[in-house]
RORODREN-336586 format. One line per field, with one value per atom (N, C-alpha, C): chain; residue number from 1; x, y, z. Coordinates in pm, whole numbers, always signed. Example, Ala and Ser with C-alpha at 12.3 -4.5 7.8 and 13.67 -1.06 7.14 Angstrom:
chain (A_A_A_A_A_A)
n (1_1_1_2_2_2)
xx (+1319_+1230_+1320_+1285_+1367_+1290)
yy (-569_-450_-330_-225_-106_+3)
zz (+780_+780_+780_+708_+714_+787)
END
This chain:
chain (A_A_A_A_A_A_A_A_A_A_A_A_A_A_A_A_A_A_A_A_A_A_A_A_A_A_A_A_A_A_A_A_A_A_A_A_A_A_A_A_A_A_A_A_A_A_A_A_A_A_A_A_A_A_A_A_A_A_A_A_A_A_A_A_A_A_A_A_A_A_A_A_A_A_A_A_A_A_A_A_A_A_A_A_A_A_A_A_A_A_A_A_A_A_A_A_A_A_A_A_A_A_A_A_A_A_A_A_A_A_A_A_A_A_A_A_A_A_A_A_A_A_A_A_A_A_A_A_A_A_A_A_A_A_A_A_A_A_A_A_A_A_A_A_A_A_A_A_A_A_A_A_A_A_A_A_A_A_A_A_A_A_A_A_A_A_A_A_A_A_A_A_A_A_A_A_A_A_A_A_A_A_A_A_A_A_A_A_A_A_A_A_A_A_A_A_A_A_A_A_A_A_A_A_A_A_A_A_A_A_A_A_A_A_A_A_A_A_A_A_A_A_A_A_A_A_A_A_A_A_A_A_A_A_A_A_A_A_A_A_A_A_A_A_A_A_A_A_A_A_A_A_A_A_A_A_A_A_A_A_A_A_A_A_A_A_A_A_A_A_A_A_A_A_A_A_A_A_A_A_A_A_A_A_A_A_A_A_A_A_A_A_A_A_A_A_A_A_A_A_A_A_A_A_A_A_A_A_A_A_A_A_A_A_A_A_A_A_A_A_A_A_A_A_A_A_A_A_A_A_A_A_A_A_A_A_A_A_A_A_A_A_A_A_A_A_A_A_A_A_A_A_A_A_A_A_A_A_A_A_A_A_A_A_A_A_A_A_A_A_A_A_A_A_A_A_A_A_A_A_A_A_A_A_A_A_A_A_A_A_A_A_A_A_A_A_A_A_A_A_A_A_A_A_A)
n (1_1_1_2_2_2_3_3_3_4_4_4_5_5_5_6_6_6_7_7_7_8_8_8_9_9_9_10_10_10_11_11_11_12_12_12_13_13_13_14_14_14_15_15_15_16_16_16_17_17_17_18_18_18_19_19_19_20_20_20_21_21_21_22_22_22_23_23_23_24_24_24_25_25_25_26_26_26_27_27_27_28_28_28_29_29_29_30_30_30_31_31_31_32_32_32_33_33_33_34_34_34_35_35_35_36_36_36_37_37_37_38_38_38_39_39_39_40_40_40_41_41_41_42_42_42_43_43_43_44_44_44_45_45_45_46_46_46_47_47_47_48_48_48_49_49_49_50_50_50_51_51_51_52_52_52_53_53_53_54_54_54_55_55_55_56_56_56_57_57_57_58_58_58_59_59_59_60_60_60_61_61_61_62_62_62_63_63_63_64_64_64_65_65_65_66_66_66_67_67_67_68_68_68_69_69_69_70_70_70_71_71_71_72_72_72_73_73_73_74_74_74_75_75_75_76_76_76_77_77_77_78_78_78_79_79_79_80_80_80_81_81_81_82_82_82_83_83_83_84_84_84_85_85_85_86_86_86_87_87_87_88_88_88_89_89_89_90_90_90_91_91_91_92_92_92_93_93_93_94_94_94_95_95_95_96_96_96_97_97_97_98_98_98_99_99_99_100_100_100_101_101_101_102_102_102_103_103_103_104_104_104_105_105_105_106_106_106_107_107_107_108_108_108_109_109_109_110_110_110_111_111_111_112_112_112_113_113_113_114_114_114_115_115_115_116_116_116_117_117_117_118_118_118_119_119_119_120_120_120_121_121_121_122_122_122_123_123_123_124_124_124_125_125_125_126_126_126_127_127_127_128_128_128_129_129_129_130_130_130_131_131_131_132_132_132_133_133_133_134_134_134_135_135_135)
xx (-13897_-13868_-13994_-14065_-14223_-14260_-14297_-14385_-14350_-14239_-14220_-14217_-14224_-14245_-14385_-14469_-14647_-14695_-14611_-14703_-14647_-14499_-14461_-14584_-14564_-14669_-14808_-14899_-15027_-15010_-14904_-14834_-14865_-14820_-14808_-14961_-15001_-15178_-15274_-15264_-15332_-15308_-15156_-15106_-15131_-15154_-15271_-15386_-15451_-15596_-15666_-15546_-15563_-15544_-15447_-15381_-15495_-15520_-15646_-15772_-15805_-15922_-15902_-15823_-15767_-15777_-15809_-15788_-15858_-16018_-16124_-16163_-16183_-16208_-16276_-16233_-16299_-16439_-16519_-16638_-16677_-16772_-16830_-16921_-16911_-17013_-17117_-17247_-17321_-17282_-17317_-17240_-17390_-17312_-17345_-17456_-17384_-17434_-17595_-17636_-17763_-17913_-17972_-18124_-18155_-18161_-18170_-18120_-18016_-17903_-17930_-17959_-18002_-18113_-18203_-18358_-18319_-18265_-18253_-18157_-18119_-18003_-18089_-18178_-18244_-18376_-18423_-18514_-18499_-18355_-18305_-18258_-18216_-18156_-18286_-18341_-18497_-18571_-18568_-18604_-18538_-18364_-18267_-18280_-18274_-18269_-18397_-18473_-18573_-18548_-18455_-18409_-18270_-18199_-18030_-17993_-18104_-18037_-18119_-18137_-18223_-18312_-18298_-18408_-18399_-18414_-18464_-18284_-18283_-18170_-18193_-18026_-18011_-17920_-17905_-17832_-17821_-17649_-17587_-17589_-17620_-17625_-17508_-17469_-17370_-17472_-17471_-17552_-17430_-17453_-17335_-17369_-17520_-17571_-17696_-17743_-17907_-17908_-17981_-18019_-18177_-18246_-18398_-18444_-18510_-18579_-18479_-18325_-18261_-18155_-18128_-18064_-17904_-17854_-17725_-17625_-17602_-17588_-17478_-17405_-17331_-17390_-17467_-17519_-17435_-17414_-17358_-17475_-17446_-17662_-17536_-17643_-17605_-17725_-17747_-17871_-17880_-17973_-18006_-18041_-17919_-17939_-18075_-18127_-18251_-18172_-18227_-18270_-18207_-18333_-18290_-18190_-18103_-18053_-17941_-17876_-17716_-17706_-17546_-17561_-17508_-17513_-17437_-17445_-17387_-17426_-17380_-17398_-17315_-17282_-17231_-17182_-17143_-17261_-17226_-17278_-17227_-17306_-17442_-17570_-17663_-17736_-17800_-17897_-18035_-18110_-18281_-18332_-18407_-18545_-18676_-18693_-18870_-18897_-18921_-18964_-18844_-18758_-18650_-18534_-18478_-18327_-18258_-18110_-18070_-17911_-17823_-17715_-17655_-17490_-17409_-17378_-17347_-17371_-17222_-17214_-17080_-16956_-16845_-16751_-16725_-16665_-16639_-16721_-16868_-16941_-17002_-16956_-16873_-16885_-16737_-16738_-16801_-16851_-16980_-17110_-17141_-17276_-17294_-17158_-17130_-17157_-17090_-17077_-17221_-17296_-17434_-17536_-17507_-17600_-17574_-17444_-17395_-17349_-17338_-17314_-17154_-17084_-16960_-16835_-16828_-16762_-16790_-16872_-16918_-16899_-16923_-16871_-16726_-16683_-16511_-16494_-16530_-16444_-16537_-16649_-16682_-16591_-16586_-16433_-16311_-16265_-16129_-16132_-16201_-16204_-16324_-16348_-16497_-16480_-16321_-16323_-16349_-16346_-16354_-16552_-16593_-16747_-16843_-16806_-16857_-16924_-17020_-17074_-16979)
yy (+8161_+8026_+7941_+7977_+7885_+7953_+8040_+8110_+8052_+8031_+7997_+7790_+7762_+7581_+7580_+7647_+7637_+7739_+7768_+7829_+7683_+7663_+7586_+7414_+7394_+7280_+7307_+7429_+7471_+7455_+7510_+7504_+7337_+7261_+7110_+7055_+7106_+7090_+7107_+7214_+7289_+7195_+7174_+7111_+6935_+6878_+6766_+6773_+6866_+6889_+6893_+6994_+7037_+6865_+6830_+6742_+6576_+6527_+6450_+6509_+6659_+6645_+6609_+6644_+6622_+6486_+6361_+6248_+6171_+6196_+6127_+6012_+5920_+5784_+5808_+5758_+5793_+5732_+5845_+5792_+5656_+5566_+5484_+5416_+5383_+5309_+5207_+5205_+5095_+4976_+4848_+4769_+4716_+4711_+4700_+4532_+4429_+4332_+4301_+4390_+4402_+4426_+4342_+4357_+4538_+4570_+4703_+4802_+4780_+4867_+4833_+4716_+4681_+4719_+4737_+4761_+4945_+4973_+5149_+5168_+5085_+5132_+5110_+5008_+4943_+5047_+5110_+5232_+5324_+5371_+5523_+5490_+5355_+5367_+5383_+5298_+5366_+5474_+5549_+5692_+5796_+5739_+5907_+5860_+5788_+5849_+5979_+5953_+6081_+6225_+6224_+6318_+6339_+6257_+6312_+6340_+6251_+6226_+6306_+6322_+6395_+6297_+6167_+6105_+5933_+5859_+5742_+5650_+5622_+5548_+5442_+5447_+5337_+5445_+5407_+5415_+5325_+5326_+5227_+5303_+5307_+5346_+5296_+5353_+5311_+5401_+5361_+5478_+5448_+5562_+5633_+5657_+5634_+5679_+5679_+5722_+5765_+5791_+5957_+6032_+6074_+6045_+6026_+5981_+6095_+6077_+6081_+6148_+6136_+6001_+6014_+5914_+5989_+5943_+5995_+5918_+5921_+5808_+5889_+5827_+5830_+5742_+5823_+5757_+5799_+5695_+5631_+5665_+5709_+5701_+5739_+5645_+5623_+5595_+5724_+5762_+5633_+5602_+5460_+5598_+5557_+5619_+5602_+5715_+5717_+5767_+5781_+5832_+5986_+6054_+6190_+6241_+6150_+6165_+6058_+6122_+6076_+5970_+5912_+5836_+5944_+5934_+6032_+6009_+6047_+5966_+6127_+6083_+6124_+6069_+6156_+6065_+6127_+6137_+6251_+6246_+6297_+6214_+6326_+6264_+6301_+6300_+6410_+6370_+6350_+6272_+6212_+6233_+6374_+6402_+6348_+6256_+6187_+6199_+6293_+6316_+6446_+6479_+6623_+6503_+6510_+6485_+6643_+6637_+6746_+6701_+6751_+6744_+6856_+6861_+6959_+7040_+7160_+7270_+7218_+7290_+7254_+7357_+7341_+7459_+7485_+7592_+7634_+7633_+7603_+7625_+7471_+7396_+7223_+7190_+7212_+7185_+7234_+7423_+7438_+7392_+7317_+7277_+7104_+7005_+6920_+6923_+7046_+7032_+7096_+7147_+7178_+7059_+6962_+6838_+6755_+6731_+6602_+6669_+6497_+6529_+6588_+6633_+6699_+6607_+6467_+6356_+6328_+6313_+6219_+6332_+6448_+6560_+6549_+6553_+6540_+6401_+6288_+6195_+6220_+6278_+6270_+6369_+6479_+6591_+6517_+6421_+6361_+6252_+6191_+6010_+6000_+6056_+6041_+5887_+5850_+5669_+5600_+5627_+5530_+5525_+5613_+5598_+5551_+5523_+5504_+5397_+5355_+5215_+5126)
zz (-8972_-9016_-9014_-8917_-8901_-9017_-9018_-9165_-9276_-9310_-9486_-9460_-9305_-9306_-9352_-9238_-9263_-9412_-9501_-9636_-9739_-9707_-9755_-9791_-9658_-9621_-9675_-9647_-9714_-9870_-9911_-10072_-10108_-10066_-10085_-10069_-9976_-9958_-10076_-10150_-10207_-10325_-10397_-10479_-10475_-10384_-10394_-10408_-10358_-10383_-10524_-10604_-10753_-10834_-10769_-10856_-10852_-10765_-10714_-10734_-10823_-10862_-10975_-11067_-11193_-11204_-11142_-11175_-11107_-11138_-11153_-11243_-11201_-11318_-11417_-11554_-11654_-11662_-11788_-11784_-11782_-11734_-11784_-11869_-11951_-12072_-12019_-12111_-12004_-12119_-12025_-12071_-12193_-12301_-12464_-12414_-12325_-12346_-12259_-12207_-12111_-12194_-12183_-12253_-12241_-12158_-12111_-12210_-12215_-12295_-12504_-12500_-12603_-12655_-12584_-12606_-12661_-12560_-12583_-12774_-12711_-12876_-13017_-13007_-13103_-13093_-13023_-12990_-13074_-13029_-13095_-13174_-13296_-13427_-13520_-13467_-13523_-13532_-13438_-13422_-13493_-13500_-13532_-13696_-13802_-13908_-13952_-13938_-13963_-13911_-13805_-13736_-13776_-13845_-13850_-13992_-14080_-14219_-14313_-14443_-14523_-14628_-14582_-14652_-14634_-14647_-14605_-14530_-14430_-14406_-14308_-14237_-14100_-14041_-13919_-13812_-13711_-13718_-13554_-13476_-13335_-13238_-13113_-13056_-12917_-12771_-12732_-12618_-12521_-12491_-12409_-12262_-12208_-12093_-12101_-11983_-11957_-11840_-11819_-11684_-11682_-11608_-11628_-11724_-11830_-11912_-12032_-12018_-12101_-12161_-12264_-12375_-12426_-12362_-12454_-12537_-12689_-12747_-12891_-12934_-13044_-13188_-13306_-13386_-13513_-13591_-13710_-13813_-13924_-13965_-14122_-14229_-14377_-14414_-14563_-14610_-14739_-14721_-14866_-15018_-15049_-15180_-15255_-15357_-15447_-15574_-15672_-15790_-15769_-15696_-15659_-15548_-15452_-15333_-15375_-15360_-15379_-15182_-15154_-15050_-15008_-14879_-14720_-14626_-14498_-14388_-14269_-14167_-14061_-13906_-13834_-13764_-13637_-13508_-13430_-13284_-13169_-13020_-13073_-13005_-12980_-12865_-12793_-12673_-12748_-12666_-12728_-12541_-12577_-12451_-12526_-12455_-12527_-12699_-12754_-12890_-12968_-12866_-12885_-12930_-13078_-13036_-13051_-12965_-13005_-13046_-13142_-13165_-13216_-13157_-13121_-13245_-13239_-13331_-13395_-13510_-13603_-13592_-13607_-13612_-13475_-13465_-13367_-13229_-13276_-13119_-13072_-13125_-13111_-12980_-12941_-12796_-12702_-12712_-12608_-12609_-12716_-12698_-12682_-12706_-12649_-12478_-12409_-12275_-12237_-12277_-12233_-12317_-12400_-12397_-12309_-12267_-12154_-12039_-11925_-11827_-11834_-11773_-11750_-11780_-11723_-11727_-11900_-11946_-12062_-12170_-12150_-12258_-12248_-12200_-12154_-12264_-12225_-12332_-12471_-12476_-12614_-12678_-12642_-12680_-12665_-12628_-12633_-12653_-12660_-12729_-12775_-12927_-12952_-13047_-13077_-13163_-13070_-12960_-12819_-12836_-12863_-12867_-12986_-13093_-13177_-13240_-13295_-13255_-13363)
END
């Protein structure tokens, strides 16, 4: 009768443990209105068209974070039509290391290379609320 109270009880243990990791506060955004945060966004909208688009554009930026030297940011980017270049745009999170941007592979290998550019938390809502990120 003790045996199946104390697995019982360990049972209930285990089953909070699981359940309270599962429900960690969602990511946080830095807040849009901080010189700081401003300076960075206005940085990297400048920087990512040459890097995202195929010929002369803009990009909005949202930044999503920063861990050292890294930038992690959701860019908007629309190519200024030419003569020879039709308009296009895209629209996708990106990490920016110093002079490296890198952004997530297409198709199927999507979500693994989302979770190896970001932190663990912040890949998580970019895979499940990426309208929540967008500038």
């Amino acid at each position: 009768m003790y045996r199946r109270y104390i697995v019982g009880i360990v049972g209930i243990g285990v089953m909070v443990t699981v359940v309270s990791g599962c429900s960690e506060p969602p990511y946080r955004l830095p807040d849009r209105n901080t010189p700081a945060v401003q300076a960075e966004e206005k940085r990297l909208a400048a920087r990512l068209p040459d890097e995202l688009l195929w010929g002369p554009g803009t990009c909005n930026v949202r930044l999503l974070g920063k861990e050292g030297s890294s930038s992690f940011a959701w860019a908007t980017c629309s190519m200024t039509p030419t003569a020879d270049v039709p308009s296009g745009g895209v629209s996708m999170p990106v990490r920016v290391d110093g002079d490296q941007v890198r952004k997530p592979a297409d198709g199927g290998d999507y979500a693994d290379s989302v979770k190896r550019m970001f932190p663990h938390r912040l890949a998580d809502r970019v895979l499940h609320e990426p309208d929540s990120l967008r500038p």
